[in-house]
Structure formats: C-alpha cells, structure tokens
Steps between C-alpha positions, in 0.01 A plus 500: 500500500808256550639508876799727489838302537765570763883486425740337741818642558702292729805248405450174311753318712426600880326805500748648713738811330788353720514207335804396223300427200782276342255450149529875514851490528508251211293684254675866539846338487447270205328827318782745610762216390303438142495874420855549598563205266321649209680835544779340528521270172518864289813490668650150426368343195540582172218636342348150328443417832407726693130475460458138536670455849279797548195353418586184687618685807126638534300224430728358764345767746169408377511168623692658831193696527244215421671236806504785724125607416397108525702429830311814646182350378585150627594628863157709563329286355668254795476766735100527452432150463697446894222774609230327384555164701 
C-alpha cells in the first residue's frame, strides 16, 4: 500500500497570510481587466470584430496566467533551493 500523501497549505511566497502577494495582485487584476475587456468589445466594435479582439484578449490572459504560474514556480523553487544550503 503506497504511503498516504500530505497536502500543504501555506503561501508560495512567505508563508505568512500578512504578506502582499504582488504575483497575486498581478494575476487577479490582469484577469478582472481581460474579462472586463471582453465584455466590453460587445459594446464598441462592430460585429466583424468583435470576436477576434475577443479571442485575442484571452489568449492574452493565458499567457498572463502562464508568467504568473512560472514566476511562482521560479521563486519556490529559489526559496527551497536557499533552505537546502
């Protein structure tokens, strides 16, 4: 029978809930900005173009997502490697 595995719940960044997690900041305001973009093009465009700028808009947030996913990997990754020597 495989060992059971135990789930961490503490902060990537400092492990400390008082702690400003700027990527945090960075990923919910880029996503709330994106979708207030999409929304928004139903609005302003005709409708040609509506879905492209749409379309770009999200993979836009994508990539948003991806930095901010492989910064947070990058800095514990950092962070564990200065525990280790």
């Amino acid at each position: 029978m495989a060992p059971a595995q135990t789930v961490q719940t503490h902060h990537d960044d400092e492990g400390e809930k008082g702690v400003f997690d700027r990527l945090r900041a960075v990923a919910i305001s880029s996503q709330a900005l994106g979708f207030i973009m999409i929304i928004a093009f139903e609005t302003w465009l005709p409708p040609g173009q509506v879905r492209p700028a749409q379309a770009m808009v999200l993979a836009l947030m994508l990539f948003a997502a991806l930095g901010v996913a492989l910064a947070r990997r990058y800095r514990r990754n950092r962070r564990l490697k200065g525990r280790e020597e």
